[in-house]
C-alpha positions, -999 to 999 in steps of 0.1 A, spaced: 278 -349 -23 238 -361 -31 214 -336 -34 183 -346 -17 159 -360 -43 129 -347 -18 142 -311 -19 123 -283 -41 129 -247 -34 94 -244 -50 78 -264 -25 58 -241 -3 28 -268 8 3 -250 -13 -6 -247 -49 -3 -211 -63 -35 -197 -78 -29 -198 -115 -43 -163 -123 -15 -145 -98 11 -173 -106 44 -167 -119 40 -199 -141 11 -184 -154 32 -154 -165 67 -146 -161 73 -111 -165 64 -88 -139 28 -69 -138 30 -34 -143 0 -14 -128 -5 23 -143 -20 41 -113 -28 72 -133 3 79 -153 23 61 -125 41 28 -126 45 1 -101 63 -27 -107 87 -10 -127 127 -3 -115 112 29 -97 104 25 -64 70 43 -55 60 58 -26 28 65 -18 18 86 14 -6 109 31 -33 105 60 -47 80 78 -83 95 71 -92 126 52 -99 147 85 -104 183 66 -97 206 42 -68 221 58 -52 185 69 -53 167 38 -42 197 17 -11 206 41 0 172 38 -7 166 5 15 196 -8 41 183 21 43 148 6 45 160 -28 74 182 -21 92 151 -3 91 130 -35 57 111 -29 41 102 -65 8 91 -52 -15 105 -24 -32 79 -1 -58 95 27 -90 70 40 -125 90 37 -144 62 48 -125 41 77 -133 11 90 -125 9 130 -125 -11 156 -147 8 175 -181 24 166 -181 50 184 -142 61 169 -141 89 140 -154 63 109 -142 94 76 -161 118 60 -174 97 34 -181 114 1 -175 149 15 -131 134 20 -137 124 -17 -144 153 -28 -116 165 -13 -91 143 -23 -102 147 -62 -99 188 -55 -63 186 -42 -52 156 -69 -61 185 -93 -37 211 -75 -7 187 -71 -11 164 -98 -6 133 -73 -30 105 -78 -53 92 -54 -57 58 -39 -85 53 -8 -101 21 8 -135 8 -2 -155 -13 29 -186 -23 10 -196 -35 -20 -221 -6 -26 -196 20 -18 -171 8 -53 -189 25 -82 -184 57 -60 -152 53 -48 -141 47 -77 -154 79 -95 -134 98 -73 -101 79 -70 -71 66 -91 -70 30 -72 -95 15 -46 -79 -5 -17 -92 -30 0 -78 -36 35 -72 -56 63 -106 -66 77 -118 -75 42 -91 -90 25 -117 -120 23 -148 -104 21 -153 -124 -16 -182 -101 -26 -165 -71 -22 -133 -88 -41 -155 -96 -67 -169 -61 -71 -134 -41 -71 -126 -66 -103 -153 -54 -119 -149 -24 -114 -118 -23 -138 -101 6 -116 -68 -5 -98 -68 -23 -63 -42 -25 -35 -53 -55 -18 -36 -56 19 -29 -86 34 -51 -95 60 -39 -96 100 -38 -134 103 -39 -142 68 -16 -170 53 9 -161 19 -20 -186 5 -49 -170 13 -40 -136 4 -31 -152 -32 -62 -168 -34 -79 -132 -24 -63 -117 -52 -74 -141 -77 -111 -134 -64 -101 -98 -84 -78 -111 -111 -104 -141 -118 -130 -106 -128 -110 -97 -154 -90 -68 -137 -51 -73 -138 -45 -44 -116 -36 -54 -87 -7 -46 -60 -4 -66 -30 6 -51 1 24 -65 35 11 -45 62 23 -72 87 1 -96 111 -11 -102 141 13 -124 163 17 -127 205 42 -97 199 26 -70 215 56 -45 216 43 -34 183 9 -27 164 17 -59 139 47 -81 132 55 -68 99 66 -99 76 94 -88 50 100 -123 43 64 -123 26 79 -97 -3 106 -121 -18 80 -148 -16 52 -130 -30 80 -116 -57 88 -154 -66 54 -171 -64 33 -140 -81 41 -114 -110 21 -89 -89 38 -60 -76 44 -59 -41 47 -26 -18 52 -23 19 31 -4 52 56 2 75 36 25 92 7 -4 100 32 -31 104 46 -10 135 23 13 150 53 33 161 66 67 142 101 60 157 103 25 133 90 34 104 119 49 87 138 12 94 113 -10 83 108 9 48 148 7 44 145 -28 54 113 -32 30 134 -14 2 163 -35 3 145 -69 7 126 -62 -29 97 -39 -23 86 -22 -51 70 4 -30 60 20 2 27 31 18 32 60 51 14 77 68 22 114 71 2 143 88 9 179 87 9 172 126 9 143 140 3 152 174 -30 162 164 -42 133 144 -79 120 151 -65 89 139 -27 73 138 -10 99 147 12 79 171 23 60 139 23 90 114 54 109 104 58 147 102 66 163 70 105 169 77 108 130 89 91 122 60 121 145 38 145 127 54 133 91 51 129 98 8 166 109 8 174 76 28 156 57 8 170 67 -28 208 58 -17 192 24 -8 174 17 -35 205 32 -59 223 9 -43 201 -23 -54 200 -11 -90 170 3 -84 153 44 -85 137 65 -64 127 100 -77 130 133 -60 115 169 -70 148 189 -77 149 218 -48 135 249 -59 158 277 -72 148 312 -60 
């Protein structure tokens, strides 16, 4: 039987940035998010708020996600959304918080940065800056959080291509800061049975074009608290190297997300789901060992 002279399984109609290209280095990027790996054989799971909403919220959850095996704490204290006149974070005040309960449950912190003056102080306060959605190709502020030397989770943007979100993260990587996770949060398609279309297939490309590690939203990708336990089993076993949920203490009170956000006890569940998966694939998922009284 010929093989087709034309075929190349490398052949994806764009050339790979060479800063985030596997070419450019083989092995796979670890990035240390204060004391934690991603990238490694560990799956991490990151989880927490949509926004930082109070004292009471974020500290509830925070303990809550802890106990269920989460290893770093993700809660928006500025938030960009789609309408102005919508709850927009607390600003510096849901910094402050986040750096107080980091301190009582050892869990580091990662929250989004929307402007370019907003890094050096974000970053004061948190263990990793993200930059999301709406400004996956806002250059300056690309340009800024790789200077800023802290760790970044880039999202990928709503109708952004596997190429331009590569070419994003070489805006940071092209600073000087290697620290950088990718993340599929899924895009905007004519499905409208769901927030997003959530693209799994972009995490074995991204795996085999970039040495960057690549984690998963399940809870942005769907909108809906009913699929986000499948799509992170799906993300899991298609090569994820972790997982971003949202979790509130309750949900059903949520100024923002809640329709998306598990409880604490779904959020239990889901972690002991996940670590038979990932066993399964070779792979490890840590849980706190229950309590003895």
């Amino acid at each position: 039987m010929e093989t087709n002279p034309y075929y190349n399984p490398e052949n994806v109609g764009f050339s790979i940035p060479p800063r985030v290209s596997r070419k450019t280095q083989s092995n796979d990027t670890i990035v240390n998010i204060g004391g934690v790996q991603v990238g490694d054989s560990e799956i991490i799971v990151i989880a927490g708020p949509c926004a930082v909403e109070s004292q009471e919220q974020l500290f509830e959850t925070a303990r809550a996600v802890k106990t269920g095996g989460a290893r770093i704490l993700r809660g928006g204290a500025f938030k960009p959304r789609s309408s102005p006149y919508n709850f927009q974070g607390l600003g510096e005040e849901g910094l402050k918080l986040l750096s107080s309960i980091r301190e009582e449950t050892g869990l580091p912190v990662v929250t989004e940065v929307m402007d370019t003056r907003q890094v050096g102080l974000v970053a004061s306060y948190a263990d990793m800056i993200q930059i999301g959605s709406r400004n996956m190709q806002n250059y300056p502020l690309l340009k800024e959080a790789g200077m800023c030397r802290k760790p970044v989770l880039l999202k990928r943007g709503m109708m952004a291509t596997i190429e331009e979100y590569l070419l994003a993260a070489e805006y940071i990587l092209n600073q000087g800061n290697e620290q950088v996770i990718l993340c599929e949060r899924g895009i905007r398609t004519f499905e409208t049975s769901t927030r997003n279309t959530l693209d799994l297939s972009a995490v074995p490309m991204l795996k085999r074009l970039s040495h960057l590690p690549v984690i998963v939203d399940p809870s942005h990708g769907t909108g809906l608290r009913w699929m986000v336990p499948s799509m992170a089993k799906a993300a899991v076993a298609v090569g994820a190297d972790g997982l971003i949920i949202e979790v509130h203490y309750k949900p059903e009170e949520a100024i923002c997300d809640g329709y998306q956000s598990l409880s604490p006890n779904e959020f239990a569940q889901l972690m002991t789901d996940l670590k038979k998966i990932a066993q399964a694939l070779g792979r490890e998922i840590s849980l706190p060992k229950p309590s003895v009284s």
